[in-house]
N, C-alpha and C positions, 0 to 999 in steps of 0.2 A: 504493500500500500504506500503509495505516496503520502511525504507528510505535509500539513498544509506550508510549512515553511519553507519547502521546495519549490512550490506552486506559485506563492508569493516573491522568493527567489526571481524564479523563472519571468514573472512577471515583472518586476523591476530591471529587470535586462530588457525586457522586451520597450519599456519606454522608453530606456536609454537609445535604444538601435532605432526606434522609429522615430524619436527628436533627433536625429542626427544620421549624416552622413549619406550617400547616393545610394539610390537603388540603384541605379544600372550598375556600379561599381562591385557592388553585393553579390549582384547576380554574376556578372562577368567573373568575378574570383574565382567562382564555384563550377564554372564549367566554361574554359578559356578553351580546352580543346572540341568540348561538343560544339560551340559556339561558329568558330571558326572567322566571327565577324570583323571588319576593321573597327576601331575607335569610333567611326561616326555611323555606325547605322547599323539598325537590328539585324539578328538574323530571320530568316524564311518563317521560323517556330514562333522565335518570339514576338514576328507581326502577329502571326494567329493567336498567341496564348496576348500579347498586349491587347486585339481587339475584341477578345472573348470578356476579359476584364473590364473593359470599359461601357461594350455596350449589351452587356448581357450581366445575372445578378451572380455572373463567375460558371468556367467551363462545368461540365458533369465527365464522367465518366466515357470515353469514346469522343466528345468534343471537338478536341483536338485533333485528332485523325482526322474526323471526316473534314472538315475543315478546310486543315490542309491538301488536303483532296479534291475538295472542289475547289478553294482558293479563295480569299478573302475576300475581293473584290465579288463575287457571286453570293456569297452568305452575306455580305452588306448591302444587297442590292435586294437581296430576300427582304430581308430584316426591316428595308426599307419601306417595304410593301406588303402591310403583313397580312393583307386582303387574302392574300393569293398560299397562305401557308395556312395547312391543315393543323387543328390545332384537339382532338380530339380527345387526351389522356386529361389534360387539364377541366376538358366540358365535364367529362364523367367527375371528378373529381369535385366538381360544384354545386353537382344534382342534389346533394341533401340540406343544400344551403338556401332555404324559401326565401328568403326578407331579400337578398339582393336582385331579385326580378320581380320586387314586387314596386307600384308608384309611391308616391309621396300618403295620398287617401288611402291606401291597402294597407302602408305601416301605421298607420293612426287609428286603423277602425281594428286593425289584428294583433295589435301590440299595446302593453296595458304600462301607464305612464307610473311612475319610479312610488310616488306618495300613495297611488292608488296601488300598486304591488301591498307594499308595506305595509298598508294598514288589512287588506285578505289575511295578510301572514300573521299579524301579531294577534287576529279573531283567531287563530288554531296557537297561542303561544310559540309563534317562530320568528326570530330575526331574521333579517340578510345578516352573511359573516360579512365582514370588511375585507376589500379586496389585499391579498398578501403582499407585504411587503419584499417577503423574498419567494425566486421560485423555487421547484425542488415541490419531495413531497412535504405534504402539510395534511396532518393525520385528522387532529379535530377537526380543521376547515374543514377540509372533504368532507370528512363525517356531513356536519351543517349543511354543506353543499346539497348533499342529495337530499336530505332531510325536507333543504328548500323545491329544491328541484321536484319530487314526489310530490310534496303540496300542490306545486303550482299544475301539475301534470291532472291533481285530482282536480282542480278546479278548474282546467281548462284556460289556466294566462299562460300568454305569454307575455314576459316584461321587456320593455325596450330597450333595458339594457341588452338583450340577444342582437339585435338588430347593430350595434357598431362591433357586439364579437363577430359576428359570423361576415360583419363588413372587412376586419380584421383579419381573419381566417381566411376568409377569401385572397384579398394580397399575398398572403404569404403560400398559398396554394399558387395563384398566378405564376410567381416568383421565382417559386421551385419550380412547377413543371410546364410552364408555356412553353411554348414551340415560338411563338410571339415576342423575342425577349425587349427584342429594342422599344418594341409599344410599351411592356412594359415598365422599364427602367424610363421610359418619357410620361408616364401616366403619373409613376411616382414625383417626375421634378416639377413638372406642370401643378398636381395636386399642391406643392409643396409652396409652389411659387403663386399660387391663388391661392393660399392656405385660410379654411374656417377650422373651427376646433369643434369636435364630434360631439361633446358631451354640454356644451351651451344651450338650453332650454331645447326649442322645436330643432334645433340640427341633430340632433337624436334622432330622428324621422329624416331630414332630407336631406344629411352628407351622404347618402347613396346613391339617390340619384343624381347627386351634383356631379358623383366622380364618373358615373354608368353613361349619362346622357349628356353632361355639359364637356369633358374633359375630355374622356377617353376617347371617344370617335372623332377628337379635332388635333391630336398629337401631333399631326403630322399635315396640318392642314392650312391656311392663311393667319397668322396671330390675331387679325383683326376679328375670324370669326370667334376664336377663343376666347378674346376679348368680352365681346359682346355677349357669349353664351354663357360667361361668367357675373357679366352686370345682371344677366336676366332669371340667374338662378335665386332660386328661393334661399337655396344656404347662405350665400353669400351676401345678400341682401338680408340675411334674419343676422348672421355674425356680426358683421358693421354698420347694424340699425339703419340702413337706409330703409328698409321698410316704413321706418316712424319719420321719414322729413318730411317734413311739409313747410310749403311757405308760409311764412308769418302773415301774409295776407290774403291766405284761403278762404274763400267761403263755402263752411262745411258745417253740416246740421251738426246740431248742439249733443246729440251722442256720440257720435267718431269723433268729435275735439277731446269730448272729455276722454273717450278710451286712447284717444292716441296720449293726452296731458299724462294720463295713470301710467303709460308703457314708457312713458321719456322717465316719467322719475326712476326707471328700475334701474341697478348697475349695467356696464355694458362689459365686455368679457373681462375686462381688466379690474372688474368690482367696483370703476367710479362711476359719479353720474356726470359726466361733460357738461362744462357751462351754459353750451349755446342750444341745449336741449330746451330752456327755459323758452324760447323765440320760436321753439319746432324744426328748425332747419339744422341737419345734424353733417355736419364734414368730416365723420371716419371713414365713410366712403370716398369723398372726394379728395382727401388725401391718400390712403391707400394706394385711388388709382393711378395715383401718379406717381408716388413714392418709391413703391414696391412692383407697383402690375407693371409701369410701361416708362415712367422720364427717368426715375433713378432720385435720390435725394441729390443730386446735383444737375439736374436737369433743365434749370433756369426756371421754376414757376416761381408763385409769388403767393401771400398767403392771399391776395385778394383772388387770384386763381381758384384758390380751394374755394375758396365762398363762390365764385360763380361756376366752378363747377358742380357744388353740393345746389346752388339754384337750380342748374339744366336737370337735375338727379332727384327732384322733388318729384312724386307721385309714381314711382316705382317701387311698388308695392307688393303685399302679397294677403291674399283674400285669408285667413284665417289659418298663421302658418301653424299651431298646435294640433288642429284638425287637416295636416298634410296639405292644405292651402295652397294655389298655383299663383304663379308671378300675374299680373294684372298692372296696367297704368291705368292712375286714376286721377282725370281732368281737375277735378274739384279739390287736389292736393298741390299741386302743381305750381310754381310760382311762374307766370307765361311772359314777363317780362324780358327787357332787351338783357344781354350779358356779353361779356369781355372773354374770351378764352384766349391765353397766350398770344394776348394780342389781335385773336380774329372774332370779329363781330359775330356772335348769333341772333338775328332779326327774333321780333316780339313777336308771339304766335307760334312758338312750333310744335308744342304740346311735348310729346312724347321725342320724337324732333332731334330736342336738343341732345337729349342725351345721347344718342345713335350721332349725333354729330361729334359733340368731345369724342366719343369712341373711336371716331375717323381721325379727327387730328389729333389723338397719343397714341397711335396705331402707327399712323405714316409720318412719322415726327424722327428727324434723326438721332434725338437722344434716346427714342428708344431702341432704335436699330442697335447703336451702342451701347447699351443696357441689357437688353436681353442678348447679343451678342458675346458682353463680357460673360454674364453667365453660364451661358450654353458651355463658352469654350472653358472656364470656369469648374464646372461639370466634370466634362471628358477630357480634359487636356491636363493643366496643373491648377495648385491652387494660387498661380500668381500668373494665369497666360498672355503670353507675349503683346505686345499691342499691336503687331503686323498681325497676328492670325487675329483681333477683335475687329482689324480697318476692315478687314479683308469676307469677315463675315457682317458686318454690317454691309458694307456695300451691295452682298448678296440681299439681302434680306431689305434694304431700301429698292435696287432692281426689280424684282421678284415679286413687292406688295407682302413683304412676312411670309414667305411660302417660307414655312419652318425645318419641310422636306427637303427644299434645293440646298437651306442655308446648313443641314444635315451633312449635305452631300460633300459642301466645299470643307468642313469639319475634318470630314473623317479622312479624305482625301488631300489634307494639306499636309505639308514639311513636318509643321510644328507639332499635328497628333502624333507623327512617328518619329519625334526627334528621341534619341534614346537615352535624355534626360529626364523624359516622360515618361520609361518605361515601368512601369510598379513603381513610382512615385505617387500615388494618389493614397490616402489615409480611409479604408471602408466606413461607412456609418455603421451603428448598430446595426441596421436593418439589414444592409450590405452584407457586413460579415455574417453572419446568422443564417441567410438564407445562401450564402453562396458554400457557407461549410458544409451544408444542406446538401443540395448538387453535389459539389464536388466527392462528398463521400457515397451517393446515390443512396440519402434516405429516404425511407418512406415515412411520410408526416401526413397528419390528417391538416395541421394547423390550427389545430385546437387553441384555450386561452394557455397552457403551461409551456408552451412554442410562445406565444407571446410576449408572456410576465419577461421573459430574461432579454426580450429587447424593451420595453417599459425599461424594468433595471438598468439598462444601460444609457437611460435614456433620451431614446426614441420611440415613446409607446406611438400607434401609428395610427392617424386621426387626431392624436393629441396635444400637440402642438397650441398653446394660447393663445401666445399674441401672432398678429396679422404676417409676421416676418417668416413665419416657419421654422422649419429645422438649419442651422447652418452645415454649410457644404465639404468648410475649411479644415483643415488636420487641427490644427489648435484647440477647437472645439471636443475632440473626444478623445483625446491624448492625456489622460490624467490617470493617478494610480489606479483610482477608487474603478474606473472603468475600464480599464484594461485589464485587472483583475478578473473584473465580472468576464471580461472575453474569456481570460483562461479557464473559469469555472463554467460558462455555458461549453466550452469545445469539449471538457472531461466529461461532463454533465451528456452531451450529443454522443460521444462517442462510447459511452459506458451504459448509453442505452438507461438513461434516466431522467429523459422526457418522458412523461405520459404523451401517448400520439403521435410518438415518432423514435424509429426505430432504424438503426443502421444494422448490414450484416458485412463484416469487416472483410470475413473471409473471400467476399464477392469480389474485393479489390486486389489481394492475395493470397494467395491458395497456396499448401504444402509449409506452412511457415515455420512446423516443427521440424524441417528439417534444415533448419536456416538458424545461422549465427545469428543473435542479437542484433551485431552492425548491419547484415545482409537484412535482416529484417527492417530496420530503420532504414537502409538505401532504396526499398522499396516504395516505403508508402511515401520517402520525400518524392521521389520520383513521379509518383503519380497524382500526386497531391499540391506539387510543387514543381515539378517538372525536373526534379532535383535540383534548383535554385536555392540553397540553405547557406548562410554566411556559418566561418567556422566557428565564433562563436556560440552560435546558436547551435549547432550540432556539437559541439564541448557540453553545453549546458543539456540536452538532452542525454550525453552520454553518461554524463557523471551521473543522470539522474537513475538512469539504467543500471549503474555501476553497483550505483546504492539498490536497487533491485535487488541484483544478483548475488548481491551479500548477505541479503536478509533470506537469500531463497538457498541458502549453501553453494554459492556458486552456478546452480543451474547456469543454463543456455538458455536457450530458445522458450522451454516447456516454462521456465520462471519467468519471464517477461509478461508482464499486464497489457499485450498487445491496444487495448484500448486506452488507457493510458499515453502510448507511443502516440497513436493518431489524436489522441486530444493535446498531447503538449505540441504539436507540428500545427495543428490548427489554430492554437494560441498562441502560434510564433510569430516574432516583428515579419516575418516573411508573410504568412498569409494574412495579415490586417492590409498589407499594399494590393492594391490594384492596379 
């Protein structure tokens, strides 16, 4: 058995190696003769194993072969197009997941809201347990768990909280086994980059079909449309209260003044109630959109901007969003007067108009090209990329109208994504490493909530993100002890087969091992798991840990070795956190 001060050990090397020093350098140490490359540019393998990294959630099993086989250029030209690729193993895998095909109305009239759970349970003497702090088993809880579960089963609820697991579950099924991967890894940064947060009053009910209907079908589509299909979602509009602006000089019967007066005083996600709530006109949307969706906090607006863009964004509404409630504009909220946007006039009268118009010009506006440009490359490239490959995708993307496809295409095919300073330079998120450990070992996962809780822990629970900014993208952000730990505890935890709902069978990856040296054993699964990419100190520190194994096992070989152990310290190593 490992002791946990090994583990911790292992992990404080492993921060050391990922604050510092080159990956390509790492890698090149470790295999200078399979490599064969010069100083300035990848070899044949590691274009394929670089682009499997970037735009997939990390290779599986067989991957790289076929890959290499058909050649990278034709797998990203797939990937690009994910209309055209069968994607069957993942449909089956979704089928016992009801709430994510169902609309906004089907989750509000099938799904029983959180106070109303609570108080059914406490008439039969039952709490809800408190969601766990750590994952792993957890004896009483469960116990509770079914106890709740049972209840609710005899009584026929379902509680809404099911409705953002199984939204949950869902992702990380996606993640693991689409055939789709590049839709999916754009669904995530897109989600990310319009981010509402799941558990905010009504977005309980409709961050699923924000991500189903507004997002996912526009990945790859004109930004302008994403744009727009994000003003007009209901999530979005319930997250940053544009629902409740109205113009201060509405005229609106004396009941919807007071229910909208009653809905401004509530807190808004952040727990405060906003000044300008008092006057009805609310600007966390009209900064937002500018801020974060399209100019950039350096984009030249002005705060009179935000006031007349939360003007044009008045009467963009949503008919009754607790009761699953569809987007609506509503004339009689509306303020229809003249406005200033960045300088261009919008004429008095355009109702609904206006706002479809801002959407045009921070759509085709150059600081957004450059803005959602640094991102993207930002993303896939490094966390500092270059300002020729951001000129270079703007431009695309101002030509083009935001065709997010073409400005893909100049990405992935420029100098700068295959510079081999870029090579496994990038820092996994939670979500990243978790599911790509996933693959790579080819487990099987239901994607249940105990798949979850250990990206929460690290976290990145997913939907949950607060404020309006989302999850950050950058290494610095989840480079800390406390969380890189938790990686090496979730890699043991996956690979020793103590997930509930997800199970790896090791021997799938090599077979005969008892008749294999320790070190023969280790050269394998680096091999496959890492293409045999391991810096020597990190194979010192696996070895010694081995060492101490086989001491405590009288020396044994092979038969003493905690095979899963091996594969959870290689999965927690500064090598597999790079992409």
């Amino acid at each position: 058995m490992i002791k946990q001060a090994i583990i911790k050990y292992f992990s404080i090397t492993l921060i050391f190696v990922l604050a510092s020093g080159s990956a390509l350098s790492l890698a090149q140490t470790t295999q200078k003769e399979k490599a064969k490359n010069t100083a300035g540019s990848l070899s044949s393998e590691q274009k394929v194993i670089h682009m499997l990294n970037r735009i997939t959630f990390g290779p599986r099993p067989g991957d790289l072969e076929r890959v290499m086989k058909i050649g990278w250029q034709k797998y990203l030209a797939e990937q690009l197009h994910p209309e055209h690729i069968s994607d069957e193993v993942v449909g089956t895998k979704l089928k016992e997941l009801e709430s994510i095909r169902l609309d906004n109305r089907e989750l509000a009239n099938n799904y029983v809201r959180p106070n109303q759970v609570r108080r059914q349970l406490r008439n039969r003497g039952l709490e809800i347990p408190q969601p766990a702090q750590e994952p792993g088993p957890q004896g009483e809880m469960a116990r509770q768990r079914r106890e709740v579960r049972k209840a609710l089963d005899e009584m026929g609820i379902k509680p809404q909280q099911e409705i953002l697991q199984e939204l949950q579950q869902a992702k990380i099924l996606r993640a693991v086994y689409s055939e789709k991967q590049l839709q999916e890894v754009m669904t995530d940064f897109w989600f990310n980059h319009f981010n509402v947060y799941g558990r905010k009053g009504a977005d309980r009910l409709l961050t699923t079909s924000y991500e189903r209907d507004s997002i996912r079908p526009r990945v790859f589509g004109k930004f302008e449309d994403l744009l727009i299909a994000t003003a007009e979602s209901e999530a979005m509009l319930f997250y940053l209260d544009n629902w409740l602006s109205v113009s201060p000089n509405a005229q609106m019967g004396m009941n919807r003044m007071r229910r909208l007066r009653r809905m401004q005083s509530m807190p808004n996600q952040n727990g405060k109630i906003p000044n300008n709530r008092s006057r009805g006109l609310n600007e966390n949307y009209a900064r937002e959109i500018m801020e974060l969706h399209t100019l950039g906090v350096d984009g030249g607006y002005t705060q009179k901007d935000v006031q007349e863009v939360a003007r044009c964004f008045t009467g963009w509404t949503i008919r009754g969003p607790r009761a699953g409630g569809d987007f609506y504009f509503n004339q009689n909220m509306h303020d229809d007067g003249e406005k200033v946007v960045l300088g261009k006039k919008i004429p008095a009268g355009g109702g609904r108009k206006d706002g479809e118009t801002v959407i045009h010009i921070l759509a085709t506006h150059p600081a957004t090209a450059k803005f959602i440009s640094t991102k993207l490359a930002r993303k896939f490239v490094s966390d500092n990329p270059p300002q020729s490959l951001v000129d270079r995708l703007a431009g695309s993307f101002l030509k083009t109208g935001g065709d997010i496809r073409q400005v893909l295409s100049v990405l992935f095919n420029s100098p700068e994504f295959w510079a081999p300073e870029n090579y496994r330079a990038k820092i996994k998120t939670p979500f990243e490493m978790t599911v790509s450990a996933a693959r790579a070992t080819g487990a099987e996962t239901s994607g249940a909530p105990p798949f979850h809780r250990w990206i929460a822990k690290m976290g990145e629970g997913l939907y949950l993100a607060q404020p309006p900014t989302g999850y950050p993208e950058t290494a610095e952000n989840w480079v800390n002890t406390g969380a890189l730990l938790d990686r090496m505890n979730f890699a043991l935890a996956l690979s020793s087969n103590n997930i509930p709902g997800t199970r790896v069978d090791l021997d799938k990856l090599v077979s005969n091992t008892n008749s294999m040296k320790a070190s023969q054993i280790v050269d394998q699964y680096v091999r496959i798991l890492l293409r045999s990419e391991m810096s020597p100190e990190t194979r010192a520190t696996i070895d010694k840990t081995l060492n101490g194994q086989m001491a405590m096992n009288n020396g044994q070989s092979a038969p003493g070795i905690d095979i899963s152990k091996v594969v959870g310290l290689i999965l927690g190593s500064p090598e597999f956190q790079r992409q």
